[in-house]
N, C-alpha and C positions, 0 to 999 in steps of 0.2 A: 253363477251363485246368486241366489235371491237372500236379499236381507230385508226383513222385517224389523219395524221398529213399536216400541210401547214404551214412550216418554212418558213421564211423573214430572209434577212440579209439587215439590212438599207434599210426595206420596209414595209410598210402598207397593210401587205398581208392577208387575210384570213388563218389561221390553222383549218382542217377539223377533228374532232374528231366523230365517229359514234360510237353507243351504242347498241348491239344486244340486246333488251331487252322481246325476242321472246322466249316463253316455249317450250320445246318439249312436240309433243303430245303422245299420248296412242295408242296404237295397240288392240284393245279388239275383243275378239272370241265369240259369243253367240252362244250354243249348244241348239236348241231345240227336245227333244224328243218327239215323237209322240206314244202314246201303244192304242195299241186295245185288249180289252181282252172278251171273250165271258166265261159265265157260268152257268151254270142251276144249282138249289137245288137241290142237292143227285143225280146229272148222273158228267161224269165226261166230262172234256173241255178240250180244246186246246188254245193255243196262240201265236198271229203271233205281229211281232216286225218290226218295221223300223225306223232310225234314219237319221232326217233331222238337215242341218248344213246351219248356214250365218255365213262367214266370212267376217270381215271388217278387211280392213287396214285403218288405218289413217294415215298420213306423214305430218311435221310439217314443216309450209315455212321458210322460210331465209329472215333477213336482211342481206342485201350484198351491202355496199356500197364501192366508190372508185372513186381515182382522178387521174385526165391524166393533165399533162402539156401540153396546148395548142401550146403555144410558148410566146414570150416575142414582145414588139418594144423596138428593142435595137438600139439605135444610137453609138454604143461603137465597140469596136472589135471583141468582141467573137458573139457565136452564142449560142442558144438554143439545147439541148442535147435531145430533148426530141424526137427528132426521125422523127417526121413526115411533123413537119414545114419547117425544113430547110436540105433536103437529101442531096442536095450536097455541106451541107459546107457553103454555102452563106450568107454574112450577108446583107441581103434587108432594114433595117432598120424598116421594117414593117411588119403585121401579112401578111399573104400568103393566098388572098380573093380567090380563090380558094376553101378553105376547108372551109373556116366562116367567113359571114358576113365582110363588108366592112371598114376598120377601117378609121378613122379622119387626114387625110393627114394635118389638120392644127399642126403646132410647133409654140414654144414660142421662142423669140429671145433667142442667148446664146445657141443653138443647136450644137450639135456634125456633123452637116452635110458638115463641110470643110473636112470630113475624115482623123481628125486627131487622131482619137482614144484614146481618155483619158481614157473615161470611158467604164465599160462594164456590161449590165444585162446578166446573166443566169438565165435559169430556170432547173429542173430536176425533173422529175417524178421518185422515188423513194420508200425504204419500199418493204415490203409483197404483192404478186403477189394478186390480186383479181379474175378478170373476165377480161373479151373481150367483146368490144361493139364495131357495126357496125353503123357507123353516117356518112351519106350521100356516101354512099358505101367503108369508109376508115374504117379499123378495129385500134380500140386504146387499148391498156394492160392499165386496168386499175389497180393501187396500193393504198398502203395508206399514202404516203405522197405525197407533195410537196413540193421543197426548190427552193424559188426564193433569188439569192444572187445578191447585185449589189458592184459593186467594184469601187474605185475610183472617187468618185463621186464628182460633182464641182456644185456649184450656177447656176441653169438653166437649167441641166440635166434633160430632159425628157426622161421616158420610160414606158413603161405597161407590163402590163402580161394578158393571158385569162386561166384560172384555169377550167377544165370540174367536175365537180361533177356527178358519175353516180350509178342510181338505178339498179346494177347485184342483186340483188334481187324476189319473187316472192309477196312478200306485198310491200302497200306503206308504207312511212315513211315520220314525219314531224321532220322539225329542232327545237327544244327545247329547244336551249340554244344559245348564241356566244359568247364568251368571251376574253379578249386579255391575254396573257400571256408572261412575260417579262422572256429573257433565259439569255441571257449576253453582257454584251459591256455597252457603255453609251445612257440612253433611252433617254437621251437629244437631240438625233440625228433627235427626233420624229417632234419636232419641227421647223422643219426643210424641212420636207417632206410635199406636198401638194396636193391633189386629183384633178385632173383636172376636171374627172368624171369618172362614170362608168355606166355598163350596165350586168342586169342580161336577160339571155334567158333561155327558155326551149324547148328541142329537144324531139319530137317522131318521131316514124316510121310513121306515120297518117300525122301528121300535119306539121313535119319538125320544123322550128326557128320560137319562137313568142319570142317577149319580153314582160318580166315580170314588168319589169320598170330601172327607171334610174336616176340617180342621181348624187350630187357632194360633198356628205361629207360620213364618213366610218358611223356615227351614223344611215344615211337616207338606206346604206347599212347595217347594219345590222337588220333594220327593215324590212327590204323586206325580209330578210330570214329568221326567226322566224317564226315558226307555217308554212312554206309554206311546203306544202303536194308531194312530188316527188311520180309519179308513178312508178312500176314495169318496167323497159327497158326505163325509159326518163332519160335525162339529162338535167343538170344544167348547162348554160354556167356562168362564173362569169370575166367579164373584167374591169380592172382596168385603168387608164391615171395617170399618177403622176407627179411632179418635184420637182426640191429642189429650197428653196429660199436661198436667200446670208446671209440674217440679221433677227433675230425673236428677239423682243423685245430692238433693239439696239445694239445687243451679234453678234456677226459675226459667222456664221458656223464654228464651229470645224474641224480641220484638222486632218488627222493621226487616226480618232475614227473609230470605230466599234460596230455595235449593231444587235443581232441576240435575235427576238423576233416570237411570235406566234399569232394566233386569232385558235379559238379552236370550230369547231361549234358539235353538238352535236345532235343526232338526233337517232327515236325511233320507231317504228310500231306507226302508225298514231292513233292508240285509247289510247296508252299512252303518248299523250302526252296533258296537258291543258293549252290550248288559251285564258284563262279567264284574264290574268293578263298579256297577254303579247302582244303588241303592232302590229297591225296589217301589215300583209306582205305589201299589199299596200299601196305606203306612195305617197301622193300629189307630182308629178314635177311640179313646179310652178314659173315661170317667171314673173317680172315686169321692164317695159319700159316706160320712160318720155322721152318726147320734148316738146320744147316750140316755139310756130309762133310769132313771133312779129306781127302779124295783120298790114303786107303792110308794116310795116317799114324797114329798113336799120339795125335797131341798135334799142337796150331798152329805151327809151328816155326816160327822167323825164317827168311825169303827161300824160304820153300816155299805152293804154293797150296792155299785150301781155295776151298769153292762153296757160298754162303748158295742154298738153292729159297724163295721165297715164293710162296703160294697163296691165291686170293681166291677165296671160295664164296658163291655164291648161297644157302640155305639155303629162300628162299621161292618163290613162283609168279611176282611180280610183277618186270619189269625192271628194275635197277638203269642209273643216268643216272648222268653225267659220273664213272665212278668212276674213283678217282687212287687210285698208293702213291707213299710219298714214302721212299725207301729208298738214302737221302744215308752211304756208306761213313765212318766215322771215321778219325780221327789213328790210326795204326797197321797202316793197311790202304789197298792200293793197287788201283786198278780194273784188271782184265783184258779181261774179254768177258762177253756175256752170249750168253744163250741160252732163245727162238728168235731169231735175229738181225733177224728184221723187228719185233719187237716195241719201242711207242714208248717206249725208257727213256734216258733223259740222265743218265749216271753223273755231270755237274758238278754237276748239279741238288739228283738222286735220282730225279726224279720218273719215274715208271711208269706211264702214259697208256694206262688201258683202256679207257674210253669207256664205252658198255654194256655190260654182264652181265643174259643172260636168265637166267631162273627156273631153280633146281635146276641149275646149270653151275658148272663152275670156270675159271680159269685159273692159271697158274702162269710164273715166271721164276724164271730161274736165274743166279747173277752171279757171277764165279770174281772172286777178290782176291789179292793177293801178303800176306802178312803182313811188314810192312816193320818195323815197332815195337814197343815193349813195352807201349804202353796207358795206359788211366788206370785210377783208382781207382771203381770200382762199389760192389763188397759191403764193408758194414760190418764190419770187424776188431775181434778183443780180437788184440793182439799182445803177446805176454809174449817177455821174451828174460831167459833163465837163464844168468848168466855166472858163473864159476869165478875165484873169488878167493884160491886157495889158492897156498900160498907156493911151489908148485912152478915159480909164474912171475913172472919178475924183473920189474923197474919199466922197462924198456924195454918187455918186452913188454905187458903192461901198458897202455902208453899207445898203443903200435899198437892193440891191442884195441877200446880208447874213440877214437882216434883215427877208423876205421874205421867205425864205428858212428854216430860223430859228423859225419862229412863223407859220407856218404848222408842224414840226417837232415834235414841244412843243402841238399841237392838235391830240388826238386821232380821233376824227373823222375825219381828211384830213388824218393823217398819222399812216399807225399802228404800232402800239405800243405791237403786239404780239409773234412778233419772224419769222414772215413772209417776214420781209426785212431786207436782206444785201443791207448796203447803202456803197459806195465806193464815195467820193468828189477829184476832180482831179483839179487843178490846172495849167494852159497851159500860158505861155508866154515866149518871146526870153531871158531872163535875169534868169531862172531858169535851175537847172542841166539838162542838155537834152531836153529841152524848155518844160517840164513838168512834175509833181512832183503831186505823190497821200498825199493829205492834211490829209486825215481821212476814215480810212478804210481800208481795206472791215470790215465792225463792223457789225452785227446782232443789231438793234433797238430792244430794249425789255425793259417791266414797273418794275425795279427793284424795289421792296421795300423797299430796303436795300438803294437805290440811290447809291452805291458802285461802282456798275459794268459797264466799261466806255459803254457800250454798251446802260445803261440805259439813254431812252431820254434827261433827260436833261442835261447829261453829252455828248453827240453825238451835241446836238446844241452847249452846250458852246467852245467844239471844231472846229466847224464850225467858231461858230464868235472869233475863235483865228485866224483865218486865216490870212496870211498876204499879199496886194497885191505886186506882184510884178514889176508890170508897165513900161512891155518891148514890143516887139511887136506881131504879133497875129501867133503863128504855129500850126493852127489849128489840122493838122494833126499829131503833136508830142501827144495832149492830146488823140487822137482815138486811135492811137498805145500804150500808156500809159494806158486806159484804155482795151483794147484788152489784152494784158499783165498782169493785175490787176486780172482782173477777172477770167482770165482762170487760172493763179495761184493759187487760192483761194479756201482753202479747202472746200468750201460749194459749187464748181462748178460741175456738172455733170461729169466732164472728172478725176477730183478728188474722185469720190461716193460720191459725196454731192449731196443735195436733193433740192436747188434752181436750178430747169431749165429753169426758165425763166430768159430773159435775157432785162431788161430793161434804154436804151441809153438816155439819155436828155443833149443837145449840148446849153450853152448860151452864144451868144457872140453879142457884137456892133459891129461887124466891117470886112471886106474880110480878108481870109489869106491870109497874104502877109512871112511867113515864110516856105521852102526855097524862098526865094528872085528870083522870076521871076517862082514858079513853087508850088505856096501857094493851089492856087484850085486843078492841078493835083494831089498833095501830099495826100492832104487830100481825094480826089475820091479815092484815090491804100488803104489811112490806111481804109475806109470806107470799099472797097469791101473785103479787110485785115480781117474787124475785122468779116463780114458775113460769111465770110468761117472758121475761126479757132474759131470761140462761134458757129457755126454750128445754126446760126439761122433760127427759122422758121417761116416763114410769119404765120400770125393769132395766133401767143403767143407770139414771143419777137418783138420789136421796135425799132425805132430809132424814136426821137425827137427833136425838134430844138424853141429856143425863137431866132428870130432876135432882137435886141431893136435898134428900132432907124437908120435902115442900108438904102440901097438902095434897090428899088425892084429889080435890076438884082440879086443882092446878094440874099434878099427872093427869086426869082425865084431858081436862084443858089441852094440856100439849099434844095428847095422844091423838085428838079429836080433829084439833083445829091447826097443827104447827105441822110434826110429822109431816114425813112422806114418801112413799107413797099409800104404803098399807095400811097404818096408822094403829099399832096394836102394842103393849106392855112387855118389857122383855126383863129377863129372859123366863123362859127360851126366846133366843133369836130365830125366826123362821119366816128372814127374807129381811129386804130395804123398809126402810119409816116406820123406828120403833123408839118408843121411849124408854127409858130405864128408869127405875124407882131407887135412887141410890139413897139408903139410909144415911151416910155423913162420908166427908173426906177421905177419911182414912180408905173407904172400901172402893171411894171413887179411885184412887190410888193404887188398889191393890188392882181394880179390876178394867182399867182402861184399856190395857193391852187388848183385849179381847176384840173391843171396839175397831183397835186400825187391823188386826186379825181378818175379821170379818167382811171390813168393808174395802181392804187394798190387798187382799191375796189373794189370786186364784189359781185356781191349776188347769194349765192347759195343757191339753194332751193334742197330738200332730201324727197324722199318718203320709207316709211317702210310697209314690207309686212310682216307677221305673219298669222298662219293658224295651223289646230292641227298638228300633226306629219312633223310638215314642221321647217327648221332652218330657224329665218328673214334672209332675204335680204333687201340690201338697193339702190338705185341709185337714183343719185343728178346729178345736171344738174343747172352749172353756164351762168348768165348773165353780161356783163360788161353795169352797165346803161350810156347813155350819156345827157347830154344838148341839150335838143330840138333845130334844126335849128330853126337860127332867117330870 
């Protein structure tokens, strides 16, 4: 028995175990004699003799398998050992297209490419000398193991390996088994580790590099090698992409561990091995892609159509079986038509019945929807609301203000109530510490059932309407610095690892700044472009918004011009992010705020799922922000 070995240290590697399960044969000699004999009754004879011979030799072939360490992409300091990748030492960062195939210059942010050297992949061809194979006129010693180790590793480290698997052999052989095997350290590290993709080839003298297929999880990898049949003098190329993630299941990556594990393949003279039961080499690459046209509009308007297309791509040789999409329309959206009309789709369902997809082909559907609703809550919010306490507005209004605010809050359907917004309430006028003071928050909005937890709605409104005003005069630009400060403090902000990126502004006030006193507009433009640069906001996800109530239109212009953002235009209509509103007084600020957390914290996402035999689902969604038809 021949065993190969492909050791991982904090790696997703292939272990190559090969099995000689090849008899010797027999040598056998057949002597045949030949006699002639002549005789008559009663005279006497003679006899003549000759002796004829076949000899055979028989000679019994070899299993003779064995692996070469290709090389690594290592973004780290060391280099690969393996000899022929990197001669002089160099560390390129990348496989050496020279010898094979051209690898994927894209990285994941969080790259080792400032060359500072944290981490580092090795690989080493290692073990029991085998044979010598010539692949594209470079001779490689092949042995029987491989040990890829990666050292030091951090959240976002990318690297790969290319592992050669070669038939020194004079029979074929199929792979017959794969299996993983844990050696030592904590396998919890696994978790952690992520396949970008990878890519099998096979090399002959005749034909040079084909691929075999490709993929992106080690399960879709291990089916490709199973039962697949290597000839006498080919080769296996087996390349892997990887990185590590920060957080798997809320648990942060382990620091200071170690883990040294194996994958074990196993493989026999191609008659004994049986593919009855074992999952065929060729496994479906199968891609799916949604967009949606708003049909001529601007924006998803209520009671106007748009048209999601989804596309399902074959990407390999081999025929994809029973392929489904499951592409079930959401709350918010109403089925129209689809299109091509004989195609098998059941809008009650979702489901989208392809059946097969041959090799390198597409298909595509296209679904038109009404936009009937305002949606739900998807993207993570910081939501700040900057309200104007200044005595220029009486204790009636006042209480519409909070009133308003507080009965959208108390509604799940204007506001959600899933854990999707941090709500921050600020407070701004000349008579408070620093002429402005955060009232409530930054709280996470959530349907506590327990109604315990301040967070839970109706505890988030009754703190609202505890607010007290203060009734000094207007600095507008203390609450944008106040809020800028709030947020970016806030464990749930991105500069913290928090997972609200978006970053949504909403400014109300009656009246110009007039705090600093002769420089109330300039102030608040500096905290304005202040707060776009330190939340690092990005046009077409975060906002800035503005209610005038009751001001003058230079001021609405003012705001629209110089505060807003990003579009910077009078509403309504609403038609898009950074718009001010022209509110004639309290009362209609009141009647019509709903609209506001409407527009800017619902959306509707829609989600197709793809499933097929030997394939793992995929899924991609693709959100809308619906709006209010222009009047």
């Amino acid at each position: 028995m021949q065993k190969l070995k492909h050791e991982g240290k904090i790696m997703r590697k292939k272990h190559i175990s090969k099995r000689n399960k090849f008899d010797a044969g027999k040598i056998a000699t057949i002597f045949l004699v030949a006699m002639l004999a002549l005789a008559g009754a009663g005279i006497a004879y003679s006899m003549w003799t000759q002796n004829l011979s076949i000899i055979g030799t028989v000679s019994s072939g070899e299993v003779k398998i064995g692996l070469y360490d290709y090389g690594t992409r290592d973004e780290g300091p060391s280099v690969s050992e393996g000899g022929a990748l990197y001669p002089n030492d160099i560390d390129p960062g990348v496989y050496d297209v020279t010898l094979h195939g051209t690898p994927d210059q894209n990285h994941l942010p969080g790259q080792n490419l400032d060359g500072k050297n944290i981490a580092s992949h090795n690989s080493y061809t290692e073990g029991e000398y085998q044979f010598t194979k010539v692949i594209n006129d470079v001779s490689y010693d092949f042995k029987d193991q491989v040990r890829e180790v990666v050292n030091g590793v951090y959240p976002w480290y990318q690297s790969g390996t290319i592992v050669y698997v070669g038939n020194g052999g004079t029979i074929p052989v199929k792979i017959s088994d794969v299996s993983y095997r844990y050696i030592s350290g904590n396998e919890n590290l696994l978790n952690y580790l992520v396949i970008i993709g990878w890519t099998v080839e096979e090399y002959s003298t005749q034909d040079g590099w084909n691929t075999i297929n490709t993929g992106d999880t080690i399960e879709a990898l291990e089916s490709t090698l199973r039962c697949f049949q290597l000839e006498p003098c080919h080769t296996l190329s087996i390349e892997i992409d990887f990185y590590f993630i920060e957080e798997y299941e809320e648990v942060i990556m382990p620091q200071g561990e170690s883990l040294t594990f194996a994958f074990d393949i196993t493989a026999a003279q191609w008659n004994e091995v049986d593919c009855d039961d074992t999952p065929p080499f060729c496994v479906p690459n199968l891609e799916i892609t949604k967009t949606v046209d708003l049909l001529g509009n601007e924006y998803a308007y209520i009671d106007n159509n748009i048209q999601y297309t989804v596309t399902v791509t074959n990407n390999g040789d081999c025929e994809a079986t029973n392929v489904l999409v499951n592409d079930l329309l959401p709350d918010g959206l109403t089925y129209n038509s689809h299109d091509p009309p004989e195609a098998d789709y059941d809008y009650i369902s979702g489901d989208w019945n392809i059946g097969s997809l041959s090799g390198y082909s597409s298909t595509s559907l296209d679904i038109v929807a009404t936009v009937v609703g305002s949606g739900t809550s998807v993207a993570k919010t910081q939501l700040c609301l900057i309200i104007d306490g200044s005595s220029s507005i009486d204790e009636g209004e006042w209480d519409l203000m909070i009133e308003g605010i507080t009965t959208s809050i108390r509604d799940p359907n204007i506001f959600p109530h899933d854990g999707s917004v941090e709500l921050t309430v600020i407070q701004f006028s000349s008579g408070l510490p620093n002429d402005a003071v955060v009232e409530v928050g930054p709280i996470v909005v959530i349907d506590d059932p327990t109604e315990l937890d301040p967070g839970h709605y109706e505890n988030v409104a009754l703190a609202i309407e505890g607010i007290i005003q203060d009734g000094g005069s207007t600095p507008l630009a203390a609450g944008i610095d106040k809020a800028t400060e709030t947020l970016l403090a806030s464990p749930n902000n991105p500069a913290n690892m928090g997972e609200y990126e978006r970053q949504v502004i909403n400014i109300v006030t009656d009246g110009a700044p007039n705090i600093p006193i002769g420089n109330g507009y300039g102030a608040a433009e500096t905290a304005r472009d202040n707060m776009l640069s330190t939340l690092h906001m990005i046009s077409g996800e975060d906002e800035i918004d503005a209610e005038g109530i009751g001001i003058s239109t230079e001021n609405i212009n003012w705001l629209r011009d110089d505060i807003v953002w990003p579009d910077g235009y009078k509403a309504p209509p609403f038609a898009g992010p950074g718009w001010v509103r022209d509110v004639e007084d309290f009362q209609e600020f009141k009647d019509t705020i709903n609209e506001k957390f409407q527009l800017v914290l619902l959306l509707i996402e829609n989600c197709a799922t793809l499933t097929a035999d030997h394939f793992d689902p995929a899924e991609v969604c693709i959100e809308i922000i619906p709006r209010l038809p222009p009047t």
